[in-house]
C-alpha positions as CSV (number, residue, x, y, z in Angstrom):
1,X,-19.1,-10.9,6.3
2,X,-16.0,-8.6,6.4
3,X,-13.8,-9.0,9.1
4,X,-11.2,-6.5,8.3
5,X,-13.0,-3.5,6.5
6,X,-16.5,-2.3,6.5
7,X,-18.2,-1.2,3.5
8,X,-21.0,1.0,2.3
9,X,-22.6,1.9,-0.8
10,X,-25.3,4.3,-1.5
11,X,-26.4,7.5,-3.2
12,X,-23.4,7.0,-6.1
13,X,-20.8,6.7,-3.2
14,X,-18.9,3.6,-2.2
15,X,-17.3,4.1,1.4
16,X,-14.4,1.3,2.1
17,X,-13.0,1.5,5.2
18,X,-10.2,0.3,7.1
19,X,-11.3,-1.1,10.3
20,X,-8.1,-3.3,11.4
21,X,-7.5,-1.6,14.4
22,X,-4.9,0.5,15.9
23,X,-2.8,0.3,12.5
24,X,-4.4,-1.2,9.9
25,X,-1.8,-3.5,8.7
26,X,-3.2,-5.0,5.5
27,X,-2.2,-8.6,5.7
28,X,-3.4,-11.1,2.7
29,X,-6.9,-11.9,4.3
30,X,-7.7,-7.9,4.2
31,X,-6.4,-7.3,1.2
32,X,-8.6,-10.0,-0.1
33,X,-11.6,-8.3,1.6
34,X,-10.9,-5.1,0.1
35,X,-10.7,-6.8,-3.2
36,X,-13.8,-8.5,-3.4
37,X,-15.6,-5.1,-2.2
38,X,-13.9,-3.7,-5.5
39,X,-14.8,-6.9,-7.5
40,X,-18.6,-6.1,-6.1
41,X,-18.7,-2.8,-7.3
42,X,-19.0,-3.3,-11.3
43,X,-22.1,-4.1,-10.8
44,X,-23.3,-1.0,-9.5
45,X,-24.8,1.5,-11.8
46,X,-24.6,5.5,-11.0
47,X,-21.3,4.8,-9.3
48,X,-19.7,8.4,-9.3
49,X,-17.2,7.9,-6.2
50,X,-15.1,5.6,-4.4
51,X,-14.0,6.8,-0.6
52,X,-11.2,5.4,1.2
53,X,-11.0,5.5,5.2
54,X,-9.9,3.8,8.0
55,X,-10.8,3.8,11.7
56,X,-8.1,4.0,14.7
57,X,-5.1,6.0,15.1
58,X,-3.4,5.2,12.0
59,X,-4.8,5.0,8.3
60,X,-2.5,2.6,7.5
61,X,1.1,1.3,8.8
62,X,1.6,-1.2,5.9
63,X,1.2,-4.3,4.6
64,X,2.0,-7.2,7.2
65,X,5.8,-8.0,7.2
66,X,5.4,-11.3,8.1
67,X,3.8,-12.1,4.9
68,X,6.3,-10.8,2.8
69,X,8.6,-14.1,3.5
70,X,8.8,-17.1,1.6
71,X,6.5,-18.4,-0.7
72,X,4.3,-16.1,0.6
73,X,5.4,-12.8,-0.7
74,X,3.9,-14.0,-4.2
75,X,0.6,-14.2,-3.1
76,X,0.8,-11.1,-1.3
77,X,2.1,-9.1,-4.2
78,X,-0.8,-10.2,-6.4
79,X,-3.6,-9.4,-3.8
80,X,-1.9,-6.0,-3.0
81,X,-1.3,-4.8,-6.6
82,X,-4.5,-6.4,-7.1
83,X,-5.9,-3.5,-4.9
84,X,-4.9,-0.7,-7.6
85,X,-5.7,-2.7,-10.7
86,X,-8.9,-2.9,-9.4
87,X,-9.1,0.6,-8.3
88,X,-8.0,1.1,-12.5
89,X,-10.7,-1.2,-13.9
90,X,-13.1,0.2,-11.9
91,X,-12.8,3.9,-13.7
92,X,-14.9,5.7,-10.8
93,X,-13.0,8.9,-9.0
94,X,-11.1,7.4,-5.7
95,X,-10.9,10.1,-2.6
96,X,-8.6,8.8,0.4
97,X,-9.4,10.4,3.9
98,X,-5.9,10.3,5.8
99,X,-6.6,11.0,9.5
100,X,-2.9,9.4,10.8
101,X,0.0,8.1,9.9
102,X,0.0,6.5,5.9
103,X,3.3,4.7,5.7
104,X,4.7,1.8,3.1
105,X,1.5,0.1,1.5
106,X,-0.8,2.6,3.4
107,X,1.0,5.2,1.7
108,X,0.8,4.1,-1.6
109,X,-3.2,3.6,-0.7
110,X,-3.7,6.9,0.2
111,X,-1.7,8.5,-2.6
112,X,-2.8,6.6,-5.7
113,X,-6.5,7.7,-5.0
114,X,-7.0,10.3,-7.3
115,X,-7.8,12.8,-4.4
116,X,-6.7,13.4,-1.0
117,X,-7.4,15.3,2.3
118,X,-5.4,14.9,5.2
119,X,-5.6,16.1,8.9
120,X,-2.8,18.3,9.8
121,X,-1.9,15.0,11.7
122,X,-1.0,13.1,9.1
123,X,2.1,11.6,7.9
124,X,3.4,9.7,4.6
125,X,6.4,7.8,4.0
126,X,8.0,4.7,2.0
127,X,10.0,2.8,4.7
128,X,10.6,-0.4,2.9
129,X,14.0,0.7,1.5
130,X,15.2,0.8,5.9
131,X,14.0,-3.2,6.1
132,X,15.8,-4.3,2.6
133,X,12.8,-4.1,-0.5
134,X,11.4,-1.2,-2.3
135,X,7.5,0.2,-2.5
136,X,6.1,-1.1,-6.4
137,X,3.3,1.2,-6.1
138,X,5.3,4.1,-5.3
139,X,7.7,3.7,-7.4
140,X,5.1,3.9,-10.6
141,X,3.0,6.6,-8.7
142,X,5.3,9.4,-7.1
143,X,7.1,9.9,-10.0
144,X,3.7,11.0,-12.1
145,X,2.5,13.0,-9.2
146,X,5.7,15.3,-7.9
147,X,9.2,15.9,-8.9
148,X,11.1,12.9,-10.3
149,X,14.6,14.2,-7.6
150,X,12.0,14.5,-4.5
151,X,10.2,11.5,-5.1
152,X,13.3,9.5,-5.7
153,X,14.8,10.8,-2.5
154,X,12.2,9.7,-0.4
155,X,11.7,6.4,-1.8
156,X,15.5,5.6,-1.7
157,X,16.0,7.3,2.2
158,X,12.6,6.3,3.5
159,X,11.8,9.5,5.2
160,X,8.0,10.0,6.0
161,X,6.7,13.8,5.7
162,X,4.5,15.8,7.2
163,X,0.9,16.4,5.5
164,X,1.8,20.1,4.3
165,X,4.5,19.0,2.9
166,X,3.1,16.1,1.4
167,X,0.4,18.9,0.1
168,X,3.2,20.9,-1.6
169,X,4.7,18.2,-3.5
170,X,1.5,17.0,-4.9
171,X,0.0,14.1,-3.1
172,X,-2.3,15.6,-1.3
173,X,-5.1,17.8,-2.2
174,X,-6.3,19.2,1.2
175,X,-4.8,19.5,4.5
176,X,-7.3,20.8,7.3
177,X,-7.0,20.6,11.5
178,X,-8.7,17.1,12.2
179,X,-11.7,18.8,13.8
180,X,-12.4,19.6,10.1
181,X,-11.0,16.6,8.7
182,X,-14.6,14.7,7.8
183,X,-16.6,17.9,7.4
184,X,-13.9,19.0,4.1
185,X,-14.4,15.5,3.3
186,X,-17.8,15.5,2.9
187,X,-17.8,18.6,1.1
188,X,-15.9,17.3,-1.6
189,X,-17.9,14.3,-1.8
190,X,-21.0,16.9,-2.1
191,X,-19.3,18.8,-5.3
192,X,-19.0,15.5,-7.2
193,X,-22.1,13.4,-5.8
194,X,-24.2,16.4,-8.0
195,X,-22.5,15.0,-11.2
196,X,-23.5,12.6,-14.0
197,X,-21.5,9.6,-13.6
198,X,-20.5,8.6,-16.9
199,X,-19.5,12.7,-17.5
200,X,-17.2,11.7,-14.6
201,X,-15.9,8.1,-15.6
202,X,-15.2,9.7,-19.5
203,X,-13.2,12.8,-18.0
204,X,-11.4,10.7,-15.4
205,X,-10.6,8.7,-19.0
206,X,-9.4,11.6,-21.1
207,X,-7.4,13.1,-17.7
208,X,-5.4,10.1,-17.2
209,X,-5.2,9.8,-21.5
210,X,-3.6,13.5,-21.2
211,X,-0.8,11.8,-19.6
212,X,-0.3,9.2,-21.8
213,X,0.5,7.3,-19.0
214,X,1.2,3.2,-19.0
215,X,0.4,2.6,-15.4
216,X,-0.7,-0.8,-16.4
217,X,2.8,-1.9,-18.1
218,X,4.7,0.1,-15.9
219,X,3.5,-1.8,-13.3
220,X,4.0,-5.3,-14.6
221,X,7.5,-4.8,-15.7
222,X,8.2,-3.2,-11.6
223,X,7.0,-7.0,-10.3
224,X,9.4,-8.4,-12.8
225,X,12.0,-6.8,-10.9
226,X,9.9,-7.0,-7.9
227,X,10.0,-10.6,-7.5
228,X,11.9,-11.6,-10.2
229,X,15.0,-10.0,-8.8
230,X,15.0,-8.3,-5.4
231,X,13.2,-11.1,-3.5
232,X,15.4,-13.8,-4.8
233,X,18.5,-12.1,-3.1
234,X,20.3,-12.3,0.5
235,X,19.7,-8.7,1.7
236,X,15.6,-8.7,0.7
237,X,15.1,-11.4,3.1
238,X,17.8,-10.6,5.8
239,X,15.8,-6.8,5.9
240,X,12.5,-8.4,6.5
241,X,13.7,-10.8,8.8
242,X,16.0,-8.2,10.8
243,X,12.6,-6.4,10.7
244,X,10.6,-9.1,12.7
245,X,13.2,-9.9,15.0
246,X,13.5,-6.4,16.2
247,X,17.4,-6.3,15.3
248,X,19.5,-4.5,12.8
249,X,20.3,-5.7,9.2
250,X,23.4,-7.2,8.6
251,X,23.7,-6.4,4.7
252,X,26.0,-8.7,2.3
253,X,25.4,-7.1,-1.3
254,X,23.5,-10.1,-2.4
């Protein structure tokens, strides 16, 4: 039994949501929860939809620093990008419900779902630049979704926007008061529950074939330099650490 998420399935809709309350950090044990409901669903026929929401104030405040030390930063690379090449494999439309605050690895949750609505509350940003490592997901995504000069701005300065503006550059499809939040959701879900899910699967195919887009081998070669470089040097660790101990960074350029 899930101890981190609950899950849902029914009527062509798959509802995952994040129930690690107040934040929803996504620590390894999560993640791995939120895989195996992914792993589950290939074996459901008729699938046309996979929602995304979270309970609490917050959709998600990140994955858990803590975990992104040592020998464990591995492991919690390959669970967390595990996340999205399941979400790929998969093939079904993604929607992500943002009722708070999506920052770092909730971020990159909420915007790699292939739709979005957001309550005026919301907010997205990429912080991991401020605490010494960089956002992989990100850093393949933003640059297909909005401008390659905004997105590169707020990866590199870690600013977190507002949902309108997050609206205007692209990464989110609705933005509504939060009274409204889970009624526009539901409509949405309405328009494409009345569709034939293999129509849906084979346009969702020829969509992402119109971009001629390597997600798969752009992301591969980003945990080359991912692990491969950044996390071997001084600075990476020193951020993280800095981070947890509630002090600021003392950067050495190495």
């Amino acid at each position: 039994m899930p101890k981190h998420i609950k899950t849902a399935v029914g009527d062509g809709v798959a509802i995952l949501t994040l129930a690690r309350e107040p934040l929803n950090v996504l620590n390894i044990a999560m993640m791995k929860e939120i895989n195996g409901f992914l792993d589950s669903l290939k074996a459901e026929d008729g699938l046309k939809l996979l929602l995304i929401k979270a309970e609490g104030k917050a959709f998600s405040a990140g994955v858990d620093v803590a975990e992104h030390l040592g020998d464990q930063v591995e492991e919690m690379i390959e669970v967390f990008h595990g996340i999205f090449r399941r979400m790929d494999s998969l093939g079904v439309t993604s929607l992500a419900q943002v009722q708070g605050a999506a920052l770092g690895g909730g971020c990159e949750l909420a915007i790699y779902a292939d739709l979005v609505v957001a309550s005026e509350k919301a907010k997205f940003g990429q912080p991991e630049i401020l605490v010494g490592v960089l956002p992989p997901i990100a850093a393949l995504a933003m640059p297909r979704m909005m401008g390659r000069k905004r997105a590169l701005e707020l990866i590199l300065t870690g600013e977190t926007i507002g949902a309108l503006e997050a609206k205007e550059l692209g990464l989110v499809n609705h933005v509504v008061p939060p009274e409204e939040l889970e009624a526009k959701t539901n409509e949405l879900v309405g328009k494409i529950k009345g569709l034939s899910p293999i129509v849906l699967k084979y346009t969702r195919q020829a969509f992402l074939a119109g971009l001629m887009d390597d997600q798969a081998g752009g992301l591969d070669r980003i945990e080359e330099i991912y692990l491969g470089g950044l996390m071997k040097t001084h600075d990476a660790e020193e951020g993280l650490k800095a981070f947890l101990d509630k002090r600021r960074p003392e950067w050495k350029n190495k």
